[in-house]
C-alpha positions as CSV (number, residue, x, y, z in Angstrom):
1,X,0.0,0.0,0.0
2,X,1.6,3.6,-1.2
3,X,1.5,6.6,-2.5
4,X,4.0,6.0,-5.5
5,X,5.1,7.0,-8.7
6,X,7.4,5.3,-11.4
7,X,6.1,2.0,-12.9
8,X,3.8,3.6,-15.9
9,X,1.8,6.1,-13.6
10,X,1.4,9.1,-15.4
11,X,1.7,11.0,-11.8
12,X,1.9,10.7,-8.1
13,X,-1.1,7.7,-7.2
14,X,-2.5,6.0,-4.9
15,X,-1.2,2.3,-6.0
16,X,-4.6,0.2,-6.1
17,X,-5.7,-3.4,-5.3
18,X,-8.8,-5.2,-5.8
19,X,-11.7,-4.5,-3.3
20,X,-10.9,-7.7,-1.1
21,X,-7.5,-6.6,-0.4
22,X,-8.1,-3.1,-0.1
23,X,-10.4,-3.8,3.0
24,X,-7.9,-5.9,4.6
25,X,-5.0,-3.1,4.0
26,X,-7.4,-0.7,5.7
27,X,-7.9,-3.3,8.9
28,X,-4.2,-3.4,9.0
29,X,-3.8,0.3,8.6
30,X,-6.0,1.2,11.4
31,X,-4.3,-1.7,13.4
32,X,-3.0,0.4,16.3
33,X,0.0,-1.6,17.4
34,X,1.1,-1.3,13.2
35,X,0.4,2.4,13.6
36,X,2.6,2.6,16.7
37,X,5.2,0.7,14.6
38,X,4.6,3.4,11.8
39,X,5.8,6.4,14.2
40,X,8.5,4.5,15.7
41,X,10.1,4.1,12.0
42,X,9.6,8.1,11.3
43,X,11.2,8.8,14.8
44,X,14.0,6.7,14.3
45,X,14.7,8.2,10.8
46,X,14.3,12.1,12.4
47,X,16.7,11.2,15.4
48,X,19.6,9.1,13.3
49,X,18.8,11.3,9.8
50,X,17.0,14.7,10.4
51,X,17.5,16.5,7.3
52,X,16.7,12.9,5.7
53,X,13.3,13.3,7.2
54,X,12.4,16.7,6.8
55,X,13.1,15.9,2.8
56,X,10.6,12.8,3.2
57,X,7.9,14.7,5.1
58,X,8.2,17.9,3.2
59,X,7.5,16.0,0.0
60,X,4.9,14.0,1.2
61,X,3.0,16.9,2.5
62,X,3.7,18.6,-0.6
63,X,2.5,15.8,-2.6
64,X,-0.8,15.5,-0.1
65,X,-1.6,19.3,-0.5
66,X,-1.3,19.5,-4.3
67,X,-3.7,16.4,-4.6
68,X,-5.5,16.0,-2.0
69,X,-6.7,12.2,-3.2
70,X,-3.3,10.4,-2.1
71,X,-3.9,8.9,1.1
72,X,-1.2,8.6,3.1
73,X,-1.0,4.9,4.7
74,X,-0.2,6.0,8.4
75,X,-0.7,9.6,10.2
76,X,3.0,11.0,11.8
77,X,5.0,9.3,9.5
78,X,7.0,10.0,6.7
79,X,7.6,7.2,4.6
80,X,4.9,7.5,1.4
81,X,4.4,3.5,1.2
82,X,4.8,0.3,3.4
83,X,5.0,-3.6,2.7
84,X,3.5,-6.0,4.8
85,X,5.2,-9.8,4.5
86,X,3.1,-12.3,7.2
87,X,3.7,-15.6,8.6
88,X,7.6,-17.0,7.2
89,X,8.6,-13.8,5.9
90,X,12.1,-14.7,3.4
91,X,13.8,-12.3,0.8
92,X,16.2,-13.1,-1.8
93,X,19.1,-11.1,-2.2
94,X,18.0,-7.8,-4.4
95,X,18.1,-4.1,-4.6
96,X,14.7,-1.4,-4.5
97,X,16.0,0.0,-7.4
98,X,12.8,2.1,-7.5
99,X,13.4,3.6,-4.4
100,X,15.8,7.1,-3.6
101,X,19.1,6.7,-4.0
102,X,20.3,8.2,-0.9
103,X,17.3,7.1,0.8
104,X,16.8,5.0,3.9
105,X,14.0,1.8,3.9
106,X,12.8,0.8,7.7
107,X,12.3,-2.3,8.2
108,X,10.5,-4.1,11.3
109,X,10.2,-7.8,12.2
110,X,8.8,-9.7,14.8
111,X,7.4,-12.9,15.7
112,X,8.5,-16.2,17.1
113,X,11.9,-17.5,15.9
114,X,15.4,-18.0,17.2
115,X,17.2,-14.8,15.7
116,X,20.6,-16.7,16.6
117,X,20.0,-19.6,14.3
118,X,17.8,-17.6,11.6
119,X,16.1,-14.8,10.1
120,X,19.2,-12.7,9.7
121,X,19.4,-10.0,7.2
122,X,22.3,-10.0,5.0
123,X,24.0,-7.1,3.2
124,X,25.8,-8.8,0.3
125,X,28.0,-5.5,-0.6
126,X,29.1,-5.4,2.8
127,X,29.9,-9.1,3.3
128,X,27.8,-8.8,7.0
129,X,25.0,-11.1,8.2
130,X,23.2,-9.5,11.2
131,X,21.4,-10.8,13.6
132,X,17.8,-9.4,13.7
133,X,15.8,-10.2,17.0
134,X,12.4,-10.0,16.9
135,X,11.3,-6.3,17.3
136,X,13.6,-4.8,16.4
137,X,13.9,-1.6,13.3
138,X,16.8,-0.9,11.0
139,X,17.5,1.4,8.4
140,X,19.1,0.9,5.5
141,X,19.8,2.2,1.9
142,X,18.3,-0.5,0.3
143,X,18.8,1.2,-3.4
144,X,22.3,0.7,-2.8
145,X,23.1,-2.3,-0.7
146,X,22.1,-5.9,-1.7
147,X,20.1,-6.9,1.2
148,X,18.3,-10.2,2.0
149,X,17.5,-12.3,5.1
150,X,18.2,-16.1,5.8
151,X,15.2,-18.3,6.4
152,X,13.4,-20.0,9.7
153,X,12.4,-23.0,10.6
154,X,9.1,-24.5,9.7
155,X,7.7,-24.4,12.7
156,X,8.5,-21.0,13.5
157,X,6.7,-17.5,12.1
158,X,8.1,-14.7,11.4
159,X,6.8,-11.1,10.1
160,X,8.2,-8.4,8.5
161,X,7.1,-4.2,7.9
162,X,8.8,-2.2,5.1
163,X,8.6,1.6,5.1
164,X,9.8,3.6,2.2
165,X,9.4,6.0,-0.8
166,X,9.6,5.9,-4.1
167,X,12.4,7.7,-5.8
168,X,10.0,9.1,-8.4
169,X,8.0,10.8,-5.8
170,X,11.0,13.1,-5.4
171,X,12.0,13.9,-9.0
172,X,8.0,14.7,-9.0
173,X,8.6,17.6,-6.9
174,X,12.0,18.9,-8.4
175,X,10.7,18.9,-11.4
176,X,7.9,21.1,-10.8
177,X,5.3,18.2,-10.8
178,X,6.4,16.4,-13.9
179,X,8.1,13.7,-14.6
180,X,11.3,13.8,-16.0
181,X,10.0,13.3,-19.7
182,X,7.6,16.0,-19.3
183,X,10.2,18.4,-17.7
184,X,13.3,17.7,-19.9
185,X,10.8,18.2,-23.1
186,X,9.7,21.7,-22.0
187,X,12.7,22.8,-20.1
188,X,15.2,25.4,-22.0
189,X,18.6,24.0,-23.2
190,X,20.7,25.9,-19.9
191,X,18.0,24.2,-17.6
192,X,18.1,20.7,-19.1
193,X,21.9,21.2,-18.9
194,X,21.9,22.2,-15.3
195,X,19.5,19.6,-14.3
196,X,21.9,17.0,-15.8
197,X,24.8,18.8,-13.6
198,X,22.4,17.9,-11.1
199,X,21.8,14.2,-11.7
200,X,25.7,13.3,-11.9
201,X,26.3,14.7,-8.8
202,X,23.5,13.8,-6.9
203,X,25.9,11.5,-5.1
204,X,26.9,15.0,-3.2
205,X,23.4,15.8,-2.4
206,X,22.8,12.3,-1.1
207,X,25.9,12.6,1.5
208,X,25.0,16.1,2.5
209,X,20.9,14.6,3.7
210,X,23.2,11.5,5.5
211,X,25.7,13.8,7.4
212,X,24.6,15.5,9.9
């Protein structure tokens, strides 16, 4: 459940689901202990990465206020969309390429397994394997690092809570509410040329949101 862009949509959306899902995102939305979870995440991000957050919450709000349709998933927090894995929750090793570069993804698990013998995650790039108790939060740039986590046994259960925001959500806003296409097509040839400047060193913008 998000408020995205990339993947086709013409602009910022509402992602949607068939009615019978729908209903059981709202249950889980309005789930208190999920929406406690929800601000935990967004404090977390405004305590270890506080200009981080302020970019996430100011675009979200931006995004909110310039249609007011896009329904935010949780109230206090920051992240524009969320992932809900239930029961024997396993990744394989991938990136979210869609998501911002220099951006953090939250991620919450809980449940009942032994966190010493599984359920790790695992940050390929990094050559680490972590251990990940039940209820506990991390952040991590999950555009950038290969991430996965190792499985559990059958008879155990684990869950798992993703918070994050698509990277188009942001380009969306520096652009002027279009899409790169649209902007690049209208823009004069000293703007497209400075927005270019831009992209290749967006690595430096990225460090300057992580340092503080």
């Amino acid at each position: 459940m998000a408020v995205s862009f990339g993947g086709g949509q013409q602009h910022p959306a509402n992602l949607s689901h068939p009615p019978h899902i729908n209903a059981v995102l709202q249950q889980l939305r309005e789930d208190p202990a999920i929406q406690e979870v929800a601000r935990r995440v967004d404090y977390l991000l405004k305590c270890y990465f506080p200009k981080l957050h302020r970019l996430y919450t100011n675009v979200l709000d931006d995004l909110c206020q310039e249609n007011p349709s896009l329904t935010p998933n949780f109230p206090k927090c920051c992240f524009a969309a969320s992932s809900f894995n239930f029961k024997h929750a396993v990744t394989f090793p991938h990136y979210d390429s869609l998501n911002l570069l220099f951006g953090q993804c939250a991620v919450f698990n809980c449940g009942t397994f032994d966190y010493k013998k599984g359920g790790h995650l695992v940050l390929w790039d990094l050559k680490l394997i972590i251990e990940f108790p039940p209820g506990c939060v991390i952040l991590l740039p999950s555009a950038l690092l290969r991430h996965s986590n190792t499985a559990i046994s059958p008879h155990e259960i684990r869950h798992s809570l993703t918070f994050f925001s698509a990277s188009g959500l942001f380009r969306w806003r520096h652009n002027n509410s279009m899409s790169d296409k649209d902007f690049l097509t209208a823009a004069r040839p000293e703007v497209r040329a400075a927005w270019r400047r831009y992209k290749e060193d967006l690595w430096r913008t990225g460090l300057d949101f992580l340092n503080d």
